[in-house]
C-alpha positions as a Markdown table, in Angstrom:
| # | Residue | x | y | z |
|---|---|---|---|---|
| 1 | Unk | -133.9 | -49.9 | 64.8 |
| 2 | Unk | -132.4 | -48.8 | 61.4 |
| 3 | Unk | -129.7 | -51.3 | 62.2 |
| 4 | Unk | -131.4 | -54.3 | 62.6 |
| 5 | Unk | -132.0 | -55.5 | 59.6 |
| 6 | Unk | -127.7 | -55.4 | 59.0 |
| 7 | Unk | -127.5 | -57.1 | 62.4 |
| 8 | Unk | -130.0 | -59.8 | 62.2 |
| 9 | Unk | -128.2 | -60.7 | 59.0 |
| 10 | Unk | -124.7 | -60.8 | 60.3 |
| 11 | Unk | -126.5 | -63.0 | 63.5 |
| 12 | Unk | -127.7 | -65.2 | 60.5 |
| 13 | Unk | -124.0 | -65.4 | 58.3 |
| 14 | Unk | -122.3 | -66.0 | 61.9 |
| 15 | Unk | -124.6 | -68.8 | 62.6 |
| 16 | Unk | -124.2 | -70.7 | 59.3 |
| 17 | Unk | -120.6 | -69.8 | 59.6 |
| 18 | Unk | -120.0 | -72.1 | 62.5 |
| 19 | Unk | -122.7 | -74.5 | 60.9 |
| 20 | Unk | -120.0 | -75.1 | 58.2 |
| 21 | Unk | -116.9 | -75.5 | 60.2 |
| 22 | Unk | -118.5 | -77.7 | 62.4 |
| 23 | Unk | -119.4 | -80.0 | 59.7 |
| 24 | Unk | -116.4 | -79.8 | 58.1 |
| 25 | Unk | -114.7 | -80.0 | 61.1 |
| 26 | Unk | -117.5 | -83.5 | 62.0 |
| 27 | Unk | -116.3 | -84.6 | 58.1 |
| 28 | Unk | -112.5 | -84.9 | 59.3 |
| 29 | Unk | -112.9 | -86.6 | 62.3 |
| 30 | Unk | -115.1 | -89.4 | 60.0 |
| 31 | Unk | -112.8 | -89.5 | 57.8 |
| 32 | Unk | -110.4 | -90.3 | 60.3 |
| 33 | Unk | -112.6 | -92.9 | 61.2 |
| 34 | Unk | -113.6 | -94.4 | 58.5 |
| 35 | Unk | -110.4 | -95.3 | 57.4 |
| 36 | Unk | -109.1 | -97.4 | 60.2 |
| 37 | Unk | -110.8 | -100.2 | 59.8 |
| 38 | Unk | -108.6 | -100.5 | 55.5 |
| 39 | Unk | -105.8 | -99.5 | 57.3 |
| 40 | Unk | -106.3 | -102.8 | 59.8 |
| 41 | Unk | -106.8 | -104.7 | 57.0 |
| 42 | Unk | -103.7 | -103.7 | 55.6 |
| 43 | Unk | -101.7 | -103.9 | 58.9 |
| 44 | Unk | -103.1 | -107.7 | 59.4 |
| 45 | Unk | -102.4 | -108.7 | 55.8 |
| 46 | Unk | -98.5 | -106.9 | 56.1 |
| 47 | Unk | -97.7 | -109.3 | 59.0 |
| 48 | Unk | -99.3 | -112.6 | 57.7 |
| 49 | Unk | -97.5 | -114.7 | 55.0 |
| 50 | Unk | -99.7 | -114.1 | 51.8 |
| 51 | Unk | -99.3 | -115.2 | 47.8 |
| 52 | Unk | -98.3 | -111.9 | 46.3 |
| 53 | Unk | -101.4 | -112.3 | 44.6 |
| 54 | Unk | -103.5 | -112.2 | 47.6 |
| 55 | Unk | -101.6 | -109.8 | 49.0 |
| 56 | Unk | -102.2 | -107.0 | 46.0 |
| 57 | Unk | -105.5 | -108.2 | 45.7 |
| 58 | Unk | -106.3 | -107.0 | 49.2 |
| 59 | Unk | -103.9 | -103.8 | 49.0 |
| 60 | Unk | -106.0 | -102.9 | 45.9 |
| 61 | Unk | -109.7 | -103.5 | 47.0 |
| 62 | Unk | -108.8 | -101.6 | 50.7 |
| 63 | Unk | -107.1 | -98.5 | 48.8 |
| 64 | Unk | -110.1 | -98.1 | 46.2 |
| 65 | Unk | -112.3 | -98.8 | 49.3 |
| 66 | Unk | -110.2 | -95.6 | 51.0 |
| 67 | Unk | -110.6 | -93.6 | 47.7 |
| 68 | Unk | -114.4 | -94.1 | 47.7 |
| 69 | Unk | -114.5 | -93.0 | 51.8 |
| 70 | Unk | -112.5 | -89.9 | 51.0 |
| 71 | Unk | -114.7 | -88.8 | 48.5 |
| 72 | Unk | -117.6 | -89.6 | 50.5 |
| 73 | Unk | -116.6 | -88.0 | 53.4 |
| 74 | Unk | -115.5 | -84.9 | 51.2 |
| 75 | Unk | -119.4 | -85.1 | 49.8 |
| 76 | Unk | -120.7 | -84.7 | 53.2 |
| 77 | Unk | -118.8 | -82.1 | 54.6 |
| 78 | Unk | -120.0 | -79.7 | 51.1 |
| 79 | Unk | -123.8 | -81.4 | 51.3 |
| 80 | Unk | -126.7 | -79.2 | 52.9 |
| 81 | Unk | -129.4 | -82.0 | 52.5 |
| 82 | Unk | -129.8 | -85.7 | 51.3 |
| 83 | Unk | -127.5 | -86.7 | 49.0 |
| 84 | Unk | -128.9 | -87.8 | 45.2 |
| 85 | Unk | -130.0 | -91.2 | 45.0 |
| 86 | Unk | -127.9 | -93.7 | 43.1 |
| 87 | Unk | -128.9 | -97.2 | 41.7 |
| 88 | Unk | -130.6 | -99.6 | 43.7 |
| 89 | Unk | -128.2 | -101.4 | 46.1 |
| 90 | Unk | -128.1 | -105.0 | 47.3 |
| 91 | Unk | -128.0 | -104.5 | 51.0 |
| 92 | Unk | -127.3 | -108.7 | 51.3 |
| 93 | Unk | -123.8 | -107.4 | 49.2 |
| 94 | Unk | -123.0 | -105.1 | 51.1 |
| 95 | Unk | -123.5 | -106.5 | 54.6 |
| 96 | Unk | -121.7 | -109.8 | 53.4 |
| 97 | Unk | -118.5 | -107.4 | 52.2 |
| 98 | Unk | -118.5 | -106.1 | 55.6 |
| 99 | Unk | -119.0 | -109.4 | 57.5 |
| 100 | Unk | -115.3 | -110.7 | 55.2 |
| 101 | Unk | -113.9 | -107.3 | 56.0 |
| 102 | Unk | -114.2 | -106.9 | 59.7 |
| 103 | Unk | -113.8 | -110.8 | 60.1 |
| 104 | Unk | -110.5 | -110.2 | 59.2 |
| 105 | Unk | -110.0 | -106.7 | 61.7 |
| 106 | Unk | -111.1 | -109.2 | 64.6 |
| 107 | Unk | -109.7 | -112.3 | 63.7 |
| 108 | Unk | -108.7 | -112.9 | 66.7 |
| 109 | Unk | -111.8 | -113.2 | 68.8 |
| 110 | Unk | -112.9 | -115.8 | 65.9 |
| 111 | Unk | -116.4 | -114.6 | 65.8 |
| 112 | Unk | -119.5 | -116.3 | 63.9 |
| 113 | Unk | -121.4 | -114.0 | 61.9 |
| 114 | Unk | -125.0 | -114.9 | 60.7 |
| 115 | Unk | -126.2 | -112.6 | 58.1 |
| 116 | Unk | -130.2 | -112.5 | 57.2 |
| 117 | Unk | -130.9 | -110.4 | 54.2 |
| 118 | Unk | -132.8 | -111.5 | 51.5 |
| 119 | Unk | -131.1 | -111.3 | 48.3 |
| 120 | Unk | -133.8 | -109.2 | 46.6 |
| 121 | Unk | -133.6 | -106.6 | 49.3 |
| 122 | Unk | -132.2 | -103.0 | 47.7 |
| 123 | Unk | -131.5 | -99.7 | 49.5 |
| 124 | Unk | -132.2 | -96.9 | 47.1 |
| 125 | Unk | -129.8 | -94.0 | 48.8 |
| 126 | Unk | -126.2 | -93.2 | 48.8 |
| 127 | Unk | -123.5 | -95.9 | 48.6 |
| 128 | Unk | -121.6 | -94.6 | 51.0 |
| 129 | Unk | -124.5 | -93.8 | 53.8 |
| 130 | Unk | -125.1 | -97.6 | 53.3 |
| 131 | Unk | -121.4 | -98.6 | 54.2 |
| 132 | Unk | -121.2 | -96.3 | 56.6 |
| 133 | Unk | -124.7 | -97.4 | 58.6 |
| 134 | Unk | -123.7 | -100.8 | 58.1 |
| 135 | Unk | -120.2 | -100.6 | 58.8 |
| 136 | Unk | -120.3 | -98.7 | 61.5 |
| 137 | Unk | -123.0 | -100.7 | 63.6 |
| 138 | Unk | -121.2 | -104.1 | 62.9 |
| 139 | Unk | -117.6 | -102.6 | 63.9 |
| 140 | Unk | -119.3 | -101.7 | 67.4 |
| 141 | Unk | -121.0 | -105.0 | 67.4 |
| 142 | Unk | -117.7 | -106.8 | 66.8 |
| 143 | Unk | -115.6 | -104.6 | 69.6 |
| 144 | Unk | -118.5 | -105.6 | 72.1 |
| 145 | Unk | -119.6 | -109.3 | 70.8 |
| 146 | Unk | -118.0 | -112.1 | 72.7 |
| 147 | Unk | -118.9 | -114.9 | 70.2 |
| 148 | Unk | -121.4 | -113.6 | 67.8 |
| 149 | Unk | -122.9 | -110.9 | 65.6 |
| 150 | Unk | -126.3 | -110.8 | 64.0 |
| 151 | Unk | -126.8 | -108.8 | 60.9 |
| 152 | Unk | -130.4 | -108.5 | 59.6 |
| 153 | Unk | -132.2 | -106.7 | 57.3 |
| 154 | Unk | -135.7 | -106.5 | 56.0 |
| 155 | Unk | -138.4 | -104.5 | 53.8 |
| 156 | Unk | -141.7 | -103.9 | 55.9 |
| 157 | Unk | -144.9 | -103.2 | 54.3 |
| 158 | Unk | -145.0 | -100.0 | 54.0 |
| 159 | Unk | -142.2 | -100.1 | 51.8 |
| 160 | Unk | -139.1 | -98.5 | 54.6 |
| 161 | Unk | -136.1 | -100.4 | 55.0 |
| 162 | Unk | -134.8 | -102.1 | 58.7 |
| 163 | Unk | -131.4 | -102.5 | 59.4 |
| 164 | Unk | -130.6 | -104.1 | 62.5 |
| 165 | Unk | -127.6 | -105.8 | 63.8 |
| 166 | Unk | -127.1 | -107.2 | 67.1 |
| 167 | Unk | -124.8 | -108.9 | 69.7 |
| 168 | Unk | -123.7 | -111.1 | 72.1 |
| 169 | Unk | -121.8 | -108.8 | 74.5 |
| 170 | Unk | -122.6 | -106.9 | 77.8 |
| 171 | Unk | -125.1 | -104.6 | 76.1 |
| 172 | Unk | -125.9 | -100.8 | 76.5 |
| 173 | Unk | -127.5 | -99.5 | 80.1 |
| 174 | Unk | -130.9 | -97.3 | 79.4 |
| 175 | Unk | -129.6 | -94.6 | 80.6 |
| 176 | Unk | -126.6 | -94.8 | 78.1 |
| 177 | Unk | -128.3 | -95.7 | 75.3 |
| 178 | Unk | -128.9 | -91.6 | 74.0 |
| 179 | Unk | -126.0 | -90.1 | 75.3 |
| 180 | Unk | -123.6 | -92.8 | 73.3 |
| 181 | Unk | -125.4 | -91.4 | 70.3 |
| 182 | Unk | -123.3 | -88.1 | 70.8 |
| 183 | Unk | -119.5 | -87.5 | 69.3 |
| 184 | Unk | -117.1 | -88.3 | 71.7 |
| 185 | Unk | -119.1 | -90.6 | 74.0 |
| 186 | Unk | -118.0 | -93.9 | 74.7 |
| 187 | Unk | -120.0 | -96.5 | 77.0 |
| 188 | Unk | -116.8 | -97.6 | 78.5 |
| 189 | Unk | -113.9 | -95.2 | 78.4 |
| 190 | Unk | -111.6 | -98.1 | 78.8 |
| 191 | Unk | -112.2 | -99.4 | 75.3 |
| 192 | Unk | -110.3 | -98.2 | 72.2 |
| 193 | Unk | -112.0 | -95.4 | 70.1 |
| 194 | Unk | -113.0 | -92.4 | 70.0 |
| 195 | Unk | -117.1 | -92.3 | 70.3 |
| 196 | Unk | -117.8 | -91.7 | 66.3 |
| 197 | Unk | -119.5 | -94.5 | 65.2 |
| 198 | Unk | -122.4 | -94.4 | 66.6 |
| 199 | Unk | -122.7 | -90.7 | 66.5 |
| 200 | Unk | -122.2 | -91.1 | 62.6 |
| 201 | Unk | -124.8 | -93.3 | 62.0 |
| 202 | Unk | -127.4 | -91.3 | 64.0 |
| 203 | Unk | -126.2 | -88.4 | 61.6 |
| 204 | Unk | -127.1 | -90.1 | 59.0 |
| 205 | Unk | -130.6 | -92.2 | 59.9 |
| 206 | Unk | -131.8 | -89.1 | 61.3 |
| 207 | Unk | -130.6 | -85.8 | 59.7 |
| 208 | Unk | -129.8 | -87.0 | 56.1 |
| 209 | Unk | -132.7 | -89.8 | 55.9 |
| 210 | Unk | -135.1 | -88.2 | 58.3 |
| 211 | Unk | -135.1 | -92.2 | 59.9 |
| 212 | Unk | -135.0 | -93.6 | 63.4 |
| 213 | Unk | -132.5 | -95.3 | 65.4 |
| 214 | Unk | -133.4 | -97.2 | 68.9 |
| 215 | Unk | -131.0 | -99.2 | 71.1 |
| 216 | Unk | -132.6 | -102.0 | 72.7 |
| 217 | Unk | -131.3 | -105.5 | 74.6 |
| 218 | Unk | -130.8 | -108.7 | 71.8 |
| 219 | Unk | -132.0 | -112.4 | 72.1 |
| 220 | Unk | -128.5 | -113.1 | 72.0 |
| 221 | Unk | -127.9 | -111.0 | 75.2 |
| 222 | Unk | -126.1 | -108.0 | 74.2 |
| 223 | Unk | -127.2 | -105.0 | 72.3 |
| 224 | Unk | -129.3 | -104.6 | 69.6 |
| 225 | Unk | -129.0 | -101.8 | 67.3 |
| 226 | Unk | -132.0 | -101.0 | 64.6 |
| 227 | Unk | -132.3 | -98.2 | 62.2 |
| 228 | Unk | -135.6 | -97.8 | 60.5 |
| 229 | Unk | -134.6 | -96.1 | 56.7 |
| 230 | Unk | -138.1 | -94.4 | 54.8 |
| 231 | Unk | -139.0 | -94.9 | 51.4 |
């Protein structure tokens, strides 16, 4: 009895312990993750015949764009909670950088891209959350689409921001639609990856922004990804 005050406190170090290594050990494999989609920039842009200007124009933007991950990612794995607010962001930017970027990664499935945000649209949160949410859900819409990816984006009343980008592919079974929201899973092992999308951007909506996520079928026939941020 004497002893369990020591031993309910050593439970309690143990347990938050593993809490960090697991984050930090969650932070590397983002990282990892994060920055393949610079490094296919790069890779495309080394085998095409570019200006040299274009060429160190694009070298430049995707190593500061790997500069800002790494610290982001470095951010996460030392955070507890929500991250500080920054200034307001344009989420119509943002989603149109991404569009240019991952055009480029899958260039060769020559995909259309419709983008509807509204210019006056901001997201008042983390930069990096934002690139990460949004990057992450069009990179998965991309691998999957056939011809075309949605990206849309909207302020309800209530003030809470809605993300939601869709597809064109095969789209995501109900009964895989939760467990492709945990690290590692993939709802077709044959595809390249390594499950971590998703699973980051449910981190994120729902642990750091307290938000929802829902998987449901799209208009255009594939899946159709929304993320519902608070005010």
């Amino acid at each position: 009895r004497e002893l369990q005050p020591l031993t309910t406190n050593l439970n309690a170090l143990v347990k938050q312990s593993r809490t960090h290594l697991q984050r930090y050990r969650n932070a590397l494999g983002d990282l990892a993750h994060s920055l393949k989609t610079p490094l296919a920039v790069l890779s495309s842009a080394a085998g095409k015949h570019h200006s040299a200007e274009d060429l160190h124009t694009t070298v430049r933007s995707q190593v500061e764009r790997m500069n800002k991950t790494v610290e982001y990612q470095l951010q996460r794995a030392a955070a507890s909670g929500r991250m500080a607010l920054s200034a307001p962001l344009s989420v119509a930017d943002y989603a149109s950088k991404i569009r240019d970027t991952l055009s480029k990664v899958y260039a060769a499935k020559q995909l259309h891209f419709e983008v509807l945000v509204p210019p006056e649209l901001v997201f008042r949160g983390d930069e990096g959350d934002l690139l990460e949410v949004l990057g992450n859900l069009t990179d998965n819409a991309c691998k999957w689409a056939r011809h075309n990816v949605r990206i849309l984006a909207a302020r309800q009343a209530d003030g809470d921001v809605v993300l939601q980008v869709e597809d064109d592919g095969p789209g995501i079974p109900l009964d895989q639609r939760e467990r492709i929201l945990a690290r590692g899973s993939r709802a077709d092992p044959s595809t390249p990856g390594h499950g971590i999308g998703l699973a980051v951007v449910s981190d994120i909506v729902r642990d750091v922004y307290q938000g929802e996520l829902a998987i449901t079928q799209s208009e255009l026939g594939g899946a159709c990804i929304r993320v519902l941020l608070p005010h």
